[in-house]
N, CA and C atoms of all chains as a GROMACS GRO file, in nm:
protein
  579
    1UNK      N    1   9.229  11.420   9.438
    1UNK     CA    2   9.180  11.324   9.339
    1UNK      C    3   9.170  11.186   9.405
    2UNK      N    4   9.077  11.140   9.388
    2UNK     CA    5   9.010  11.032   9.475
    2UNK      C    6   9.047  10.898   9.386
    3UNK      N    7   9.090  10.759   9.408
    3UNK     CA    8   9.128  10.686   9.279
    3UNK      C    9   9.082  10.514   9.338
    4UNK      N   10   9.020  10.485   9.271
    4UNK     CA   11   9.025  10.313   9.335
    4UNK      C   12   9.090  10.231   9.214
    5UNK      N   13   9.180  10.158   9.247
    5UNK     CA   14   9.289  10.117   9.202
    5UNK      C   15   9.281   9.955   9.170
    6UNK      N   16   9.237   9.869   9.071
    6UNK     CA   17   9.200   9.792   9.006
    6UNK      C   18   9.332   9.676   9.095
    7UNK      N   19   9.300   9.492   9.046
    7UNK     CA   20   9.410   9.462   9.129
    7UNK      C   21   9.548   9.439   9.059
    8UNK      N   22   9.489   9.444   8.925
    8UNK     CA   23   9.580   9.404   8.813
    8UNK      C   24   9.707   9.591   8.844
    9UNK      N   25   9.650   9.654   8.862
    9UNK     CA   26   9.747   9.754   8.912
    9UNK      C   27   9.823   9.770   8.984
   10UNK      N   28   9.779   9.724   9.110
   10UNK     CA   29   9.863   9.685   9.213
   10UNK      C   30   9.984   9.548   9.189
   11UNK      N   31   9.963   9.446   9.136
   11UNK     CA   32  10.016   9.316   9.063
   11UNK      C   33  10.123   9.369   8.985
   12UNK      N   34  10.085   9.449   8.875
   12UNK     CA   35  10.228   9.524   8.820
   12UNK      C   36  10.268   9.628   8.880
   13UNK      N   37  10.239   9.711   8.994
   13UNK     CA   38  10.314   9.776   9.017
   13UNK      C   39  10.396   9.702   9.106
   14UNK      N   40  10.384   9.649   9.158
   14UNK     CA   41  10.468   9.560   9.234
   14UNK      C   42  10.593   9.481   9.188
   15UNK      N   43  10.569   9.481   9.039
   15UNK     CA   44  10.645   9.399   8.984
   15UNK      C   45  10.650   9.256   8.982
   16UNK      N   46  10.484   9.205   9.039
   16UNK     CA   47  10.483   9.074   9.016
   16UNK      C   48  10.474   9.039   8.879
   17UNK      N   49  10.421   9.113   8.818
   17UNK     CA   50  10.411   9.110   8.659
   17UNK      C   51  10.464   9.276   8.634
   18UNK      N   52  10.542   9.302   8.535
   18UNK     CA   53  10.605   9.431   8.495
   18UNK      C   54  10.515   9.474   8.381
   19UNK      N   55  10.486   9.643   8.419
   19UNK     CA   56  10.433   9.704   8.314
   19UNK      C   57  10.484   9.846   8.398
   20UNK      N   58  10.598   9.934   8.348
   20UNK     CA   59  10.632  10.052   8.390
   20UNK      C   60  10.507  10.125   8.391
   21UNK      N   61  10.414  10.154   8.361
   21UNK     CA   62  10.321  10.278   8.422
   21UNK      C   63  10.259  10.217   8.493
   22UNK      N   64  10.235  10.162   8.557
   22UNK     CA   65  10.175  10.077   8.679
   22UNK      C   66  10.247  10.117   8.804
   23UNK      N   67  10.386  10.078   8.762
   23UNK     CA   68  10.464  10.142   8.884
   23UNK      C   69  10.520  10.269   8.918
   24UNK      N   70  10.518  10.342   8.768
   24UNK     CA   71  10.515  10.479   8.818
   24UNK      C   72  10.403  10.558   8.862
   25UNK      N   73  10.274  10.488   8.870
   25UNK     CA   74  10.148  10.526   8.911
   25UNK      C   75  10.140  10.498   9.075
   26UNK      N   76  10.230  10.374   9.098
   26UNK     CA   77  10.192  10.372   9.254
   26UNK      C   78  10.329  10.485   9.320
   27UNK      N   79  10.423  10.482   9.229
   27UNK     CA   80  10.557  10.642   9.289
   27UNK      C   81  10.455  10.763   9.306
   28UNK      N   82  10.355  10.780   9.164
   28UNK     CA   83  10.315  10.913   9.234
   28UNK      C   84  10.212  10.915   9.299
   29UNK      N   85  10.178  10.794   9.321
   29UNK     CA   86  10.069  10.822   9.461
   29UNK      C   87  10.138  10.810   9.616
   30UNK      N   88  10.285  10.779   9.602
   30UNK     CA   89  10.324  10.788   9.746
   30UNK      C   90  10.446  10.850   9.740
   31UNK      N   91  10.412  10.971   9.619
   31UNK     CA   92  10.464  11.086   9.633
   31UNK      C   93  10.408  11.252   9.652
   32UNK      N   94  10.289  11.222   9.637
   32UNK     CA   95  10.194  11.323   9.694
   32UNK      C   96  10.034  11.295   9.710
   33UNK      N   97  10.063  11.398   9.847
   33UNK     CA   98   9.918  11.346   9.934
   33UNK      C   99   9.848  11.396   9.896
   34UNK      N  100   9.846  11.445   9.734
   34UNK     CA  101   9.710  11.494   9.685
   34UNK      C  102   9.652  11.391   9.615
   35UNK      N  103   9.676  11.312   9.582
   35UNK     CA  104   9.640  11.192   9.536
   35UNK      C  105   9.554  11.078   9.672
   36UNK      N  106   9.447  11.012   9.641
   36UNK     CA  107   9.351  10.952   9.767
   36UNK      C  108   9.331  10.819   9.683
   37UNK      N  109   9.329  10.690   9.735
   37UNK     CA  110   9.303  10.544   9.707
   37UNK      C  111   9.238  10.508   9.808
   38UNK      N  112   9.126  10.445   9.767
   38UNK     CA  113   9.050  10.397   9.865
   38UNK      C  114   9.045  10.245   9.818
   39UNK      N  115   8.987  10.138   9.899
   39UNK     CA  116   8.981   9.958   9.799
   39UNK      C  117   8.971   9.891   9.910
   40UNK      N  118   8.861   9.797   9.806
   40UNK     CA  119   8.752   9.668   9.886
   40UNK      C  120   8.843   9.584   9.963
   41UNK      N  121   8.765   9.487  10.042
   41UNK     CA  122   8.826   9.372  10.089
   41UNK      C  123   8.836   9.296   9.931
   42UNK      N  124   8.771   9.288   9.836
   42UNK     CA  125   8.804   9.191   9.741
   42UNK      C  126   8.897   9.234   9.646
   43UNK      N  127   8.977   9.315   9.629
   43UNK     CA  128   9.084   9.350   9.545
   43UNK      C  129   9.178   9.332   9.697
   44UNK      N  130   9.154   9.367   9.810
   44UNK     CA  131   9.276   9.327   9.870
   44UNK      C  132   9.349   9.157   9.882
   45UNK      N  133   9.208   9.100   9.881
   45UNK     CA  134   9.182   8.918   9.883
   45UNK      C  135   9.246   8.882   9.755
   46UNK      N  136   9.268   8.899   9.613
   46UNK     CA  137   9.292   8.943   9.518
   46UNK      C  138   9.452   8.941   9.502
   47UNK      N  139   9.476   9.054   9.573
   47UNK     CA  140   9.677   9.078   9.531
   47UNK      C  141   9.672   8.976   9.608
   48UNK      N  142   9.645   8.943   9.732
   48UNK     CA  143   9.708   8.836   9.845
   48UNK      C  144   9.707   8.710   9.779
   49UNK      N  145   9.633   8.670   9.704
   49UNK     CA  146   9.683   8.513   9.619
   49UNK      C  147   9.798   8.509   9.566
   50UNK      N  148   9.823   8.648   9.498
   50UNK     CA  149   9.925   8.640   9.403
   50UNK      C  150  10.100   8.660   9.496
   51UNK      N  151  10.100   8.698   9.660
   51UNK     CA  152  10.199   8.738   9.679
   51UNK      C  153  10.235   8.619   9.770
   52UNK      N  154  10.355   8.610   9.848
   52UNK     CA  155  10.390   8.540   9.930
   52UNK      C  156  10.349   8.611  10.048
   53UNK      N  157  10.289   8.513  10.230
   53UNK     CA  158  10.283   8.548  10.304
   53UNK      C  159  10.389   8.703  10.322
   54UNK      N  160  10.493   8.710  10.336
   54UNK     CA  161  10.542   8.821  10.373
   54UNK      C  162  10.523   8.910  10.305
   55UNK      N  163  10.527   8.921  10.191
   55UNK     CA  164  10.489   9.030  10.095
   55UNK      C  165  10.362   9.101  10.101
   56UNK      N  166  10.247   9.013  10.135
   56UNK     CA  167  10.140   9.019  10.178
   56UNK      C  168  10.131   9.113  10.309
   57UNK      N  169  10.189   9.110  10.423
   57UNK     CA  170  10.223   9.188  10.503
   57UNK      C  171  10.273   9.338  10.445
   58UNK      N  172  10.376   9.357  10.405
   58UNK     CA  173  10.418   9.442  10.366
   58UNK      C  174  10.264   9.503  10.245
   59UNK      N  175  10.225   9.457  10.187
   59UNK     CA  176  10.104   9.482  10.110
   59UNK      C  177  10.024   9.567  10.189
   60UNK      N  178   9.938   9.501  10.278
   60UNK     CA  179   9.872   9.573  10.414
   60UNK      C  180   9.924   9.662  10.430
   61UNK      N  181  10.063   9.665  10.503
   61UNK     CA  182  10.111   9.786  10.584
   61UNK      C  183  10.113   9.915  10.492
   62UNK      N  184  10.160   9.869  10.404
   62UNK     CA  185  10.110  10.003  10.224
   62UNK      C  186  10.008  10.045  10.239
   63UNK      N  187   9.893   9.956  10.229
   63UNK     CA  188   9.770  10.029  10.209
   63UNK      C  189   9.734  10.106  10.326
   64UNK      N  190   9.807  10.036  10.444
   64UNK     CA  191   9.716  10.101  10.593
   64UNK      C  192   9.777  10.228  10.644
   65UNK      N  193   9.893  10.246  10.516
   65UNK     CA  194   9.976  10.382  10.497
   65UNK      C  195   9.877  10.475  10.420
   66UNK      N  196   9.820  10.441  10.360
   66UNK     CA  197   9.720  10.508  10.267
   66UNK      C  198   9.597  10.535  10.297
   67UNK      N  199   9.541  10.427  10.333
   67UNK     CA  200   9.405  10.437  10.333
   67UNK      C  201   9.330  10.358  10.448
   68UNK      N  202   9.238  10.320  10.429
   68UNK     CA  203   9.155  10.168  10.538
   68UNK      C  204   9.076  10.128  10.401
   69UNK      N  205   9.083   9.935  10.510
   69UNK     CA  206   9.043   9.849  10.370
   69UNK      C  207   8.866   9.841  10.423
   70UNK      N  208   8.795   9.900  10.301
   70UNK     CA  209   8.642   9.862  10.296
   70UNK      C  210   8.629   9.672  10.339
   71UNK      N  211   8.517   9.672  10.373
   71UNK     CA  212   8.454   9.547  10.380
   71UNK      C  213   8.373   9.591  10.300
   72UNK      N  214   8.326   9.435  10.225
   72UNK     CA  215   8.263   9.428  10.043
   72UNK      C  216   8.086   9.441  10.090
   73UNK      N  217   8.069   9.407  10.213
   73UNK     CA  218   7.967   9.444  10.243
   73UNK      C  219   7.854   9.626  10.280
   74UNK      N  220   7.973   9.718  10.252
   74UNK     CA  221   7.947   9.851  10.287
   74UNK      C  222   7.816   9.907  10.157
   75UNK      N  223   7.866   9.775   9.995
   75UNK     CA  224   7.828   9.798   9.901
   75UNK      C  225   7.643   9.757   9.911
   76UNK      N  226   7.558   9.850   9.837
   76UNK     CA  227   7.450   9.775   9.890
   76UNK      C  228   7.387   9.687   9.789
   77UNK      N  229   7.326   9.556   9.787
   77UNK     CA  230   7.276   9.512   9.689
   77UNK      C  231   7.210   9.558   9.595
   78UNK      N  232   7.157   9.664   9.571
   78UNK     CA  233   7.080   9.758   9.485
   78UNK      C  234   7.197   9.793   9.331
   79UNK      N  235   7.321   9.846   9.456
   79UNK     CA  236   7.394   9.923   9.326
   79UNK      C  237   7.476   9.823   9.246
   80UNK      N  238   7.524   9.713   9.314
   80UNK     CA  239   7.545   9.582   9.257
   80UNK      C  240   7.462   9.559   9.154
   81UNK      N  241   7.343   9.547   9.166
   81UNK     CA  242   7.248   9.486   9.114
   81UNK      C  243   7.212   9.569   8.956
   82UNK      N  244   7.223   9.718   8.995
   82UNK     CA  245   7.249   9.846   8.856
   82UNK      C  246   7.384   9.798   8.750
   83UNK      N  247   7.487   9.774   8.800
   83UNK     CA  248   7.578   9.743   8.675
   83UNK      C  249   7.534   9.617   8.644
   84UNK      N  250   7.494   9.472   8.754
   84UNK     CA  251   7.472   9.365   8.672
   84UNK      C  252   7.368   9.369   8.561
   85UNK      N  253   7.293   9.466   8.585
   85UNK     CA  254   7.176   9.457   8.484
   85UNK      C  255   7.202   9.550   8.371
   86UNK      N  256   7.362   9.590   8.408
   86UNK     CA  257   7.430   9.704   8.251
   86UNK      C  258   7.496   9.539   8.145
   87UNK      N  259   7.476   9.406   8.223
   87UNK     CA  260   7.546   9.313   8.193
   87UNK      C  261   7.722   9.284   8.227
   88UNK      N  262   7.709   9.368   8.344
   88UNK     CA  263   7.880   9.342   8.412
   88UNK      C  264   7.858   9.194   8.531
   89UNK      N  265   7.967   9.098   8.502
   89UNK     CA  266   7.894   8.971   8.590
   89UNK      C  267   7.940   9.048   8.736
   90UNK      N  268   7.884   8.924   8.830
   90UNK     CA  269   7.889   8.993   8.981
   90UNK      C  270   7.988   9.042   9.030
   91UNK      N  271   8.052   8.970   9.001
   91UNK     CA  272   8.216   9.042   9.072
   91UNK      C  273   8.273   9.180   9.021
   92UNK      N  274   8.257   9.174   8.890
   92UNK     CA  275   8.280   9.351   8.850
   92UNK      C  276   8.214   9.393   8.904
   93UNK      N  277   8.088   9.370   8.852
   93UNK     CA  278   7.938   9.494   8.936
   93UNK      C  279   7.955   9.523   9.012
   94UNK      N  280   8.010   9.480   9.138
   94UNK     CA  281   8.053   9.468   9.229
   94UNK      C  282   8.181   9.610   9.268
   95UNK      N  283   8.256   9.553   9.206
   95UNK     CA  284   8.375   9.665   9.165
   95UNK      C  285   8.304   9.783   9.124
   96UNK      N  286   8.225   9.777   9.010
   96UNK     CA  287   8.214   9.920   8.953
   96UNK      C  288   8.121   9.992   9.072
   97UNK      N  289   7.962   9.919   9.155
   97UNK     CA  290   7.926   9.964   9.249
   97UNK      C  291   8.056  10.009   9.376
   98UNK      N  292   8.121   9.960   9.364
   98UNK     CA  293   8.236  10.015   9.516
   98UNK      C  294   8.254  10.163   9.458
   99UNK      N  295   8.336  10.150   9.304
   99UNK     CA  296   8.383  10.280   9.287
   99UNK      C  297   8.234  10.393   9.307
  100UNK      N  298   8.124  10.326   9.250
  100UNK     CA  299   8.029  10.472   9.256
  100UNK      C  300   7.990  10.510   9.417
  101UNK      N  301   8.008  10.397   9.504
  101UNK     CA  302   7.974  10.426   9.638
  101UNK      C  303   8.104  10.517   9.731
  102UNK      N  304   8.218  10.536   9.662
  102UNK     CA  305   8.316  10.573   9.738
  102UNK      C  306   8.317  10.717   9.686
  103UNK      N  307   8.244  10.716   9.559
  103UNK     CA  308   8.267  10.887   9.531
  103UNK      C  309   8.407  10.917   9.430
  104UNK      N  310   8.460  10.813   9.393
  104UNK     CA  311   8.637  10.831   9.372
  104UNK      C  312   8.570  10.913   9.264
  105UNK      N  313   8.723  10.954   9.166
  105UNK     CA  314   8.670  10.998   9.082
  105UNK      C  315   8.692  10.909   8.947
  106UNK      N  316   8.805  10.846   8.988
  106UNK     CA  317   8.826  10.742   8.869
  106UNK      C  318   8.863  10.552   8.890
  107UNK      N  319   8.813  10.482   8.804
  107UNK     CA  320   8.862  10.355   8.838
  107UNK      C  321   8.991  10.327   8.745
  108UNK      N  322   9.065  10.307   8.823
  108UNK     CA  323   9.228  10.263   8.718
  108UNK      C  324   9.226  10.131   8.689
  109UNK      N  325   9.292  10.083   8.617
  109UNK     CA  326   9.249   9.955   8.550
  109UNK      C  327   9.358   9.921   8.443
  110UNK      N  328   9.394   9.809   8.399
  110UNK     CA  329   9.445   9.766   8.289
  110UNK      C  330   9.369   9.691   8.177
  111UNK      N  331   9.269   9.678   8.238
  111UNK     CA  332   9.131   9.565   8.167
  111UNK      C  333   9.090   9.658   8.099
  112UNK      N  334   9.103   9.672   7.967
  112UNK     CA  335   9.054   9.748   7.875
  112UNK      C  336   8.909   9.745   7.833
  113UNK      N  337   8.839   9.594   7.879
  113UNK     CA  338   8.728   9.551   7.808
  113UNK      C  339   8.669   9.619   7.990
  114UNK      N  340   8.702   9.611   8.050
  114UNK     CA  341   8.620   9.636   8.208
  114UNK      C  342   8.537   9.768   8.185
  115UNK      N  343   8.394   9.744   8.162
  115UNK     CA  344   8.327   9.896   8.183
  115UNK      C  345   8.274   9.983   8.072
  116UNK      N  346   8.367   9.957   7.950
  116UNK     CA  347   8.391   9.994   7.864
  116UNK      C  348   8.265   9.990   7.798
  117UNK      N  349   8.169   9.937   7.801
  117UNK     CA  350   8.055   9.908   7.713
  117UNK      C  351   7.927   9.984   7.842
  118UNK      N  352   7.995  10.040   7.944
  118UNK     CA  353   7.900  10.100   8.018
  118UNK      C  354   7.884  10.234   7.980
  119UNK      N  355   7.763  10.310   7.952
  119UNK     CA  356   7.764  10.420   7.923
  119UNK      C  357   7.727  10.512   8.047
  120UNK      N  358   7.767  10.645   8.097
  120UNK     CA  359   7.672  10.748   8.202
  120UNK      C  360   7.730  10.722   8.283
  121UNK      N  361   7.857  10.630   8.313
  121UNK     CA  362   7.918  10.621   8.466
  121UNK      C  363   7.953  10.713   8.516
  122UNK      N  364   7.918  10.733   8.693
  122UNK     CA  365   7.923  10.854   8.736
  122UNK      C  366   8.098  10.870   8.760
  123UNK      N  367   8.176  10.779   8.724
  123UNK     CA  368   8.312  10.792   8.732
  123UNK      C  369   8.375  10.750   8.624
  124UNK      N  370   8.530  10.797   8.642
  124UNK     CA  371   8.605  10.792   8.473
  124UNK      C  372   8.681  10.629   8.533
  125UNK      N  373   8.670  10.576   8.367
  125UNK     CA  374   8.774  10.458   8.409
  125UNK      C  375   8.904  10.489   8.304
  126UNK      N  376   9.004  10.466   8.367
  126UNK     CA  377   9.172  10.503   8.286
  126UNK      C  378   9.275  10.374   8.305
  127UNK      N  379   9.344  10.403   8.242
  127UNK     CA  380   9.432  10.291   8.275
  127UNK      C  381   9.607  10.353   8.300
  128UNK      N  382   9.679  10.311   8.402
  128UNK     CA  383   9.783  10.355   8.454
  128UNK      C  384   9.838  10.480   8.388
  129UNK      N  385   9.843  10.472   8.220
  129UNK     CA  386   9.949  10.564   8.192
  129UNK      C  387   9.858  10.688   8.144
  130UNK      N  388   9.701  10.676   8.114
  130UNK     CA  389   9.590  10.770   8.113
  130UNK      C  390   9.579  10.916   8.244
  131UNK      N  391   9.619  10.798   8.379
  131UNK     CA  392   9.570  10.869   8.514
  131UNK      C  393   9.685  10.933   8.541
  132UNK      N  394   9.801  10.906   8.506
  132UNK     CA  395   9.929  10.945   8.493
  132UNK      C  396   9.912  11.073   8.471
  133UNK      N  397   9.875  11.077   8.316
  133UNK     CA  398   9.841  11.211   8.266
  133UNK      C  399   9.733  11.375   8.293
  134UNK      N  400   9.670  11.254   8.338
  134UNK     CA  401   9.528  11.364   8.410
  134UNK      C  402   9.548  11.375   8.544
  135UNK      N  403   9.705  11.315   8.643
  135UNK     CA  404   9.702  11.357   8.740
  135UNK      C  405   9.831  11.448   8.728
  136UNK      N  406   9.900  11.457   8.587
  136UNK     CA  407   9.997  11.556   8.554
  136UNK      C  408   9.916  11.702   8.546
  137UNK      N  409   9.762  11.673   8.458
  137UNK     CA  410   9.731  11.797   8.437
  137UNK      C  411   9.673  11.884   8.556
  138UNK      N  412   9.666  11.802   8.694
  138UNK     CA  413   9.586  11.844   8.740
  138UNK      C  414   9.645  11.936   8.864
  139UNK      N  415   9.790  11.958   8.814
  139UNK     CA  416   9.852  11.963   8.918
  139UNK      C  417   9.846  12.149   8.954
  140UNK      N  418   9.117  10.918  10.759
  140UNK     CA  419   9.193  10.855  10.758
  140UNK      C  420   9.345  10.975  10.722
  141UNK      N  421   9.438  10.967  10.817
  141UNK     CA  422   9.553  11.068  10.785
  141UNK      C  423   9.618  10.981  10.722
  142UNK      N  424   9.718  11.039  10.540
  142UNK     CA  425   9.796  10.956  10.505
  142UNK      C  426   9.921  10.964  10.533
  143UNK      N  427  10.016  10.834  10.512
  143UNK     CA  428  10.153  10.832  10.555
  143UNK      C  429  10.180  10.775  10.473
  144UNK      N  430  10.260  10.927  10.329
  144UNK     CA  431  10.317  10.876  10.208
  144UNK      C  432  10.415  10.855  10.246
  145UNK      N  433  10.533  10.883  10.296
  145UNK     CA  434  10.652  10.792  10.344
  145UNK      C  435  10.645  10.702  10.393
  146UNK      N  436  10.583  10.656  10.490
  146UNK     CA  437  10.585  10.496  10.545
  146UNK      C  438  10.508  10.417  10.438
  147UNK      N  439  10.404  10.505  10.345
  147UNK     CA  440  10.394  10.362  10.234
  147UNK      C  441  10.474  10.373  10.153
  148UNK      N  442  10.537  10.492  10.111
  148UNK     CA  443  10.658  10.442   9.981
  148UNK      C  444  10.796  10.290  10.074
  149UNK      N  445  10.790  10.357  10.188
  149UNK     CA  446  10.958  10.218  10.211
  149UNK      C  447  10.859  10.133  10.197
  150UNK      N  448  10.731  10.107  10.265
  150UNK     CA  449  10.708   9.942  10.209
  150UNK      C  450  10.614   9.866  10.109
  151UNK      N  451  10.616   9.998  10.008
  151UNK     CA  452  10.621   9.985   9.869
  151UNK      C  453  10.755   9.955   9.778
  152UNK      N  454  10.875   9.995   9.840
  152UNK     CA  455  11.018   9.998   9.827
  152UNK      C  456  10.997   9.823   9.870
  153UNK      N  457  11.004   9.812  10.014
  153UNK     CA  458  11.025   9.686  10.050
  153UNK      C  459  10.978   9.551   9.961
  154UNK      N  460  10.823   9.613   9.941
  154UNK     CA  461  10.732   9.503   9.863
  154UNK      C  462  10.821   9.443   9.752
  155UNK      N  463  10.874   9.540   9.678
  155UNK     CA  464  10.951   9.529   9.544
  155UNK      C  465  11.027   9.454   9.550
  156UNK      N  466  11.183   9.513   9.631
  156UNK     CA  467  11.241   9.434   9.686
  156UNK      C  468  11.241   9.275   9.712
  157UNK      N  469  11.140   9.226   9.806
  157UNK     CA  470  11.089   9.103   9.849
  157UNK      C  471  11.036   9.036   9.697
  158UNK      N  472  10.994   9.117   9.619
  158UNK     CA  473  10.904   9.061   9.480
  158UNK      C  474  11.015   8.977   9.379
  159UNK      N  475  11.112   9.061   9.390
  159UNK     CA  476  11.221   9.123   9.303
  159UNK      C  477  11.321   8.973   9.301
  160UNK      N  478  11.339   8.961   9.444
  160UNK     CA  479  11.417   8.792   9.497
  160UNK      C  480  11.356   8.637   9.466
  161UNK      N  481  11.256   8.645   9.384
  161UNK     CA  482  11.175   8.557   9.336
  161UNK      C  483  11.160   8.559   9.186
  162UNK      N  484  11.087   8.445   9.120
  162UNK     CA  485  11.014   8.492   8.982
  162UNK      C  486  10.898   8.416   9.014
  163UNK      N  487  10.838   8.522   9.022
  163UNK     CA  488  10.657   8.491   9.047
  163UNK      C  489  10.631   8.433   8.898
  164UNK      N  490  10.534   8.340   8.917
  164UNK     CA  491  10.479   8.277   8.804
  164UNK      C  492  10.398   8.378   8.699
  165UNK      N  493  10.346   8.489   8.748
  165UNK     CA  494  10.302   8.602   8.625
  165UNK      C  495  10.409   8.661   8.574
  166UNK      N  496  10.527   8.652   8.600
  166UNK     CA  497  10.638   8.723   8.578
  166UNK      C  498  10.641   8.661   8.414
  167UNK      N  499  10.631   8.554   8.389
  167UNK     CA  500  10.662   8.483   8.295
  167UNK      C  501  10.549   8.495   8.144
  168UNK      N  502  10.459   8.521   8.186
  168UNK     CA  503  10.340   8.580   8.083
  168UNK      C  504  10.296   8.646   8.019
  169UNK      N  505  10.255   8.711   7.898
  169UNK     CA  506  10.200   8.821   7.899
  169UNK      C  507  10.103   8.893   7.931
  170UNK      N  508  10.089   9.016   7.884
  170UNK     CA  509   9.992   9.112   7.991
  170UNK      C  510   9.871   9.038   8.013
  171UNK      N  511   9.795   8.969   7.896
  171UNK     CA  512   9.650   8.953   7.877
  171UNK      C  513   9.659   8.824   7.950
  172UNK      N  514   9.777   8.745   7.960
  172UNK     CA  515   9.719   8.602   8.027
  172UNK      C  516   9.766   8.674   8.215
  173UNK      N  517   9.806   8.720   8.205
  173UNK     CA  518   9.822   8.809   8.368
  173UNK      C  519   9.680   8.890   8.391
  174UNK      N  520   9.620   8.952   8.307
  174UNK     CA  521   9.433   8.962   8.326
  174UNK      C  522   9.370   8.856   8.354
  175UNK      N  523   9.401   8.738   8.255
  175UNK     CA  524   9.336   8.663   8.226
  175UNK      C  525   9.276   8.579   8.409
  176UNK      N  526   9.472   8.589   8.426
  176UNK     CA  527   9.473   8.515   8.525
  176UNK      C  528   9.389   8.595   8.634
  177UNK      N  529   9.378   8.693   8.660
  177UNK     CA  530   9.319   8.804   8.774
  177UNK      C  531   9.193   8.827   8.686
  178UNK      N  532   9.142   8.773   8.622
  178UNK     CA  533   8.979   8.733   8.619
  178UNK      C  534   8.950   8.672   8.697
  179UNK      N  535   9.044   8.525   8.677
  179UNK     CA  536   8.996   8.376   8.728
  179UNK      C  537   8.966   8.424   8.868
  180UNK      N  538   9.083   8.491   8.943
  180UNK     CA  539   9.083   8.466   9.068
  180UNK      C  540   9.009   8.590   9.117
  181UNK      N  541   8.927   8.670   9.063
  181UNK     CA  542   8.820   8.757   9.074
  181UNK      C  543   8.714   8.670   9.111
  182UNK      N  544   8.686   8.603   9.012
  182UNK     CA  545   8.555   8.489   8.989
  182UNK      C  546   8.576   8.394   9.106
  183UNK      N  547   8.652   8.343   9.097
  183UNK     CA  548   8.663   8.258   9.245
  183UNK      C  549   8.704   8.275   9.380
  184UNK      N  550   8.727   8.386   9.411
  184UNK     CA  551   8.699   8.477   9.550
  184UNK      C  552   8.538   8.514   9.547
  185UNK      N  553   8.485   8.536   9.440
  185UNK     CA  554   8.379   8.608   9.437
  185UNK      C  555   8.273   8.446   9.474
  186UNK      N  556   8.283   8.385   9.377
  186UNK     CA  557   8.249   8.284   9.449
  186UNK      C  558   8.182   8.177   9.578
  187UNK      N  559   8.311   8.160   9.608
  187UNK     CA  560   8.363   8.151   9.772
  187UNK      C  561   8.288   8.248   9.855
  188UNK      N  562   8.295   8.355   9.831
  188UNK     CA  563   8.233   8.442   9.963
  188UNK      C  564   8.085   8.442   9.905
  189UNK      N  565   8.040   8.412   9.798
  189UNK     CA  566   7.881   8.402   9.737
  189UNK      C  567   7.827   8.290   9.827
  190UNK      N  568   7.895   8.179   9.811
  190UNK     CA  569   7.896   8.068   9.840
  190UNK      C  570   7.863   8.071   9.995
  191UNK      N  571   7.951   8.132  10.040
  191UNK     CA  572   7.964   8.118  10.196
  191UNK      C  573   7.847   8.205  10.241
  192UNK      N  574   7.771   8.276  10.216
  192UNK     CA  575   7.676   8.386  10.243
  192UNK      C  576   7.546   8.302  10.221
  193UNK      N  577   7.526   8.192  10.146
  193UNK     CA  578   7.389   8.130  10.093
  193UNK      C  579   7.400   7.987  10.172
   0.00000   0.00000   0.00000
């Protein structure tokens, strides 16, 4: 199961801001390698405001445990250009084009309003304690 | 890309840890102004690198 992981997810799982299924979402992704995260340079640019230099380090070394960080440029202006014209401003569009270009299968999220008014997306959007569940069932 | 769920759980462990010895200023908020706030700074990364490209 393929997952791109919103930044507000990463932020509470961390416990810079607390929301328990956030952080039991990042336990079971680095508790089995059936679970896959992939994520932009701009959700990585993103947590890094919010952490201190060192933490920030340690941030990286997580992800580069996981995955490799996209550059925002891999995205092509076209598919950007498909959600802005669903009326998502650039920076989501942006986001939602990464997730359709990576193939994931779902975007995790806490932003309830994010997407939500998009209809036909070729991917599911959930929020921590949703993916929780559908990665319980999937087991 | 091969993953290494143990070496990211300790410094997912660590991250916490390090988080944990502080009170980050979202710590103090609720959920929606902790979105709110990771809009802003969506929009203004996004920005910045718009910016820097034109």
């Amino acid at each position: 199961m393929l997952l791109v992981l919103d930044s507000n997810e990463f932020i509470f799982g961390f416990g810079v801001a607390r929301k328990p299924s956030c952080e039991a979402l990042l336990d079971a992704i680095t508790e089995a390698p059936s679970y896959a995260i992939r994520i932009p340079r701009l959700i990585v640019e993103e947590v890094g405001r919010h952490l201190t230099p060192e933490e920030f380090r340690e941030f990286i070394d997580f992800i580069l445990s996981l995955t490799v960080i996209d550059e925002d440029f891999v995205v092509s202006f076209e598919l950007g250009s498909k959600y802005e014209a669903k009326g998502l401003k650039p920076a989501d569009a942006f986001i939602a084009a990464y997730v359709e270009w990576t193939g994931a299968d779902a975007l995790v999220t806490e932003n309830r309003h994010f997407l939500r008014q998009c209809d036909n997306l070729p991917f599911r959007v959930l929020n921590a304690a949703d993916c929780i569940k559908v990665m319980k069932a999937s087991r | 890309m091969k993953q290494n769920i143990k070496k990211a759980k300790r410094h997912l462990t660590k991250l916490r840890e390090l988080v944990s010895r502080r009170r980050p200023p979202l710590a103090e908020v609720n959920e929606e102004k902790v979105l709110d706030t990771l809009r802003k700074t969506r929009e203004e990364l996004w920005d910045k690198k718009f910016a820097a490209r034109t």
